[in-house]
C-alpha positions as CSV (number, residue, x, y, z in Angstrom):
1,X,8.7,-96.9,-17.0
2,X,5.9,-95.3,-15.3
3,X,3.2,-93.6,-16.9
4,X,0.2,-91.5,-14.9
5,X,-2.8,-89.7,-16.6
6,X,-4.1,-86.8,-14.1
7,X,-7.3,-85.2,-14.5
8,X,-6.6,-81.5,-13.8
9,X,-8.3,-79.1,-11.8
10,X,-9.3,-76.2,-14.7
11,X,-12.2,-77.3,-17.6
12,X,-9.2,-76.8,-20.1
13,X,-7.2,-79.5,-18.6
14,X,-10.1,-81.7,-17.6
15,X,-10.7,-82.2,-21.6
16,X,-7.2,-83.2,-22.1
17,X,-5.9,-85.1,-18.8
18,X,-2.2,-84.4,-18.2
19,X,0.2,-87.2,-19.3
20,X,3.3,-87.9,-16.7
21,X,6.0,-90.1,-17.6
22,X,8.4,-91.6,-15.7
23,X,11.4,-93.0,-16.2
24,X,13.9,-95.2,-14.5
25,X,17.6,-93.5,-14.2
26,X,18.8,-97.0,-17.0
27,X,15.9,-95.8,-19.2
28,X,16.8,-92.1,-19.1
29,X,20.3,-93.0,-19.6
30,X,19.5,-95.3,-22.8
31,X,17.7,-92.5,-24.1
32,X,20.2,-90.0,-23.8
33,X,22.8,-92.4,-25.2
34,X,20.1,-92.8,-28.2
35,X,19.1,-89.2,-28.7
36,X,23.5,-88.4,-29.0
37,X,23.5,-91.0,-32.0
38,X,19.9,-90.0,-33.6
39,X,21.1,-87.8,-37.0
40,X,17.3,-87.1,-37.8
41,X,16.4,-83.9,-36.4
42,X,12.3,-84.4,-36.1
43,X,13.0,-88.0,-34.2
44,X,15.4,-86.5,-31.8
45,X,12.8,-84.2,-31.3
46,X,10.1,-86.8,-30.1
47,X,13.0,-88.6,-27.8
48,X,13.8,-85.2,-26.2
49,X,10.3,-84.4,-25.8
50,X,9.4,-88.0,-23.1
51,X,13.0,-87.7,-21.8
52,X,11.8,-83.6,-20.4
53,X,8.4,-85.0,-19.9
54,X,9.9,-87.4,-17.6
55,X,12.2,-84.3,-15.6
56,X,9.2,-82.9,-14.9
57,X,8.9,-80.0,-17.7
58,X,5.6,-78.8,-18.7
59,X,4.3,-79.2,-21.9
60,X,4.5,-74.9,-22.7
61,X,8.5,-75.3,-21.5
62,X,9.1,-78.0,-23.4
63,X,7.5,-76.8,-26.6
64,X,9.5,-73.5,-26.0
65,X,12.8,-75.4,-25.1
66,X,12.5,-77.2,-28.7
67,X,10.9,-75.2,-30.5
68,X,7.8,-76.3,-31.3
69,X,4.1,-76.8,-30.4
70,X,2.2,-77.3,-27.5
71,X,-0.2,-79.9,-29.6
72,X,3.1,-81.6,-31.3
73,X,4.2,-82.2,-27.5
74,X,0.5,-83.5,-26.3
75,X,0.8,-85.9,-29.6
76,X,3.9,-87.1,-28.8
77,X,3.5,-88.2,-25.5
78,X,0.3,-89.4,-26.2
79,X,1.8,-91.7,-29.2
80,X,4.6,-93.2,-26.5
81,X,2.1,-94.0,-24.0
82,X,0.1,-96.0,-26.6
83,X,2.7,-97.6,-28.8
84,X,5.7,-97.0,-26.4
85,X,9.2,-96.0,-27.9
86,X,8.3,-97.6,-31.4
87,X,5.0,-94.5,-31.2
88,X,8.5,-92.0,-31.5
89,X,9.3,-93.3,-35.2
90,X,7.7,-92.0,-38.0
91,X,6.5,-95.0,-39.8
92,X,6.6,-92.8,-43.2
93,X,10.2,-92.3,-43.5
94,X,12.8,-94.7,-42.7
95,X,13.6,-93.8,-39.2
96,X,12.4,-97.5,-38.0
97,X,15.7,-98.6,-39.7
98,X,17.4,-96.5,-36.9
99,X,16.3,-98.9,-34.1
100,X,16.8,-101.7,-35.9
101,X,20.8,-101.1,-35.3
């Protein structure tokens, strides 16, 4: 796994540098095969969000691809870089039993 923060060009992205993530083909593969067997909708959500951040989407495509917000995506990634995969779980519910199986 490979993570870059770029400083973009505009003032708008300058205040908010531009995560990219990347992903070896194992990785991407062990997070399909996770997000197939993920029942909770919101956590399948977060792992669909890093896998199309690592393909290369946008954060505007992938908020319209799922169907949510541009500052849900930006939190998202910015939780994985930090905490990694375990930054996907939301540590209110009892998702973090999910990848203890």
């Amino acid at each position: 796994m490979s993570l870059v923060l770029v400083g973009g060009a505009d003032r708008k992205e300058t205040l908010m540098q531009r995560i990219v993530i990347r992903l070896s083909r194992q990785v991407k593969r062990q997070f399909r095969c996770t997000i197939s067997r993920i029942k909770d909708a919101k956590l399948k959500t977060r792992y669909l969000i890093i896998l199309h951040t690592a393909q290369g989407y946008g954060r505007r495509q992938i908020a319209k691809m799922l169907l949510c917000s541009s500052s849900t995506v930006d939190r998202i990634r910015r939780r994985f870089v930090e905490e990694g995969e375990l930054g996907l779980v939301d540590h209110r519910g009892d998702t973090l039993s999910f990848l203890r199986t």
